[in-house]
C-alpha positions in Angstrom: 51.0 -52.2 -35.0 47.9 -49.9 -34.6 50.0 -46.8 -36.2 51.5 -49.5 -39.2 47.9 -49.7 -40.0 46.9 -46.4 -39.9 50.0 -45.3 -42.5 49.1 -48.9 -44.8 45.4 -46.7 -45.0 46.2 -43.4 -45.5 49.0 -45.0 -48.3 46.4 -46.3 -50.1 43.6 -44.0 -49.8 46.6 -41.2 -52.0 46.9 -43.8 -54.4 43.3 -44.4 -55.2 42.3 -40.8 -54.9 43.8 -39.9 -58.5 42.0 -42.9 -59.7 38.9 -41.8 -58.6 39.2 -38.4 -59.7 40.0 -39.3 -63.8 36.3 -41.7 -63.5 34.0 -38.4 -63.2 32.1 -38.1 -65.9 32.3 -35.0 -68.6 30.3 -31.6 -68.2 26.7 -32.2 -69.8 27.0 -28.8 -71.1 28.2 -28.2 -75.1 31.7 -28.9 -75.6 33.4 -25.5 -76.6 34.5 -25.3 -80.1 38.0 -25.2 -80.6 39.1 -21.5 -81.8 41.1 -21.5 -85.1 44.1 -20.0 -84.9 46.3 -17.9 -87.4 50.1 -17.4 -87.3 51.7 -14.4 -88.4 55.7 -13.7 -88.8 56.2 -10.7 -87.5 59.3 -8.2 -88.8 63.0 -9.2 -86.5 63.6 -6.8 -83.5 66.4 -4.6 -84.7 69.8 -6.2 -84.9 68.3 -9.4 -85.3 67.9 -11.8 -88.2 65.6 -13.9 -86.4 61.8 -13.3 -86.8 58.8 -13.9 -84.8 55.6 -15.4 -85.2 52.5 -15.0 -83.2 49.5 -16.9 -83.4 46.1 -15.7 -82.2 42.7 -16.0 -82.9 41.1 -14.0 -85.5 39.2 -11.9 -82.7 42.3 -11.7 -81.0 43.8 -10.3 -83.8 41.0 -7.7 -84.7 41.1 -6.3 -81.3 44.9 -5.6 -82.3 43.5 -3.9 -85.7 44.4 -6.4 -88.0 42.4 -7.7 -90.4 43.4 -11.7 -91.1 40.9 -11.8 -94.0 43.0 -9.2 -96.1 46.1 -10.9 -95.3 45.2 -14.0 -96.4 43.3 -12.4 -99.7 47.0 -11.6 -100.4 
């Protein structure tokens, strides 16, 4: 009886621990700001007619030398 308990406890304390752990409250500190994105088809591999497309931030895509202002000037 004493070890039916014990497993009736330890069963409930897993189900309320997820509960628990979506109450806490959000970070106090300012909510980062969502990065825009920009989505580029890139050229088919050789041999295939199927093309690419990445999508990266415009920092992202500087670091890679490409400008995503003249691109979209175009």
């Amino acid at each position: 009886m004493y070890s039916k308990n014990i497993l009736v406890l330890a069963g409930l304390t897993l189900i309320a621990s997820p509960a628990v752990a979506v109450q806490q409250p959000a970070t106090k500190g300012q909510p980062q700001a969502q990065q825009k994105t920009y989505c580029l088809q890139l050229e088919p591999n050789t041999g295939s007619r199927l093309s690419r497309t990445a999508c990266k931030t415009k920092k992202e895509w500087a670091q890679e030398g490409i400008d995503v202002d003249e691109l979209l000037a175009k």
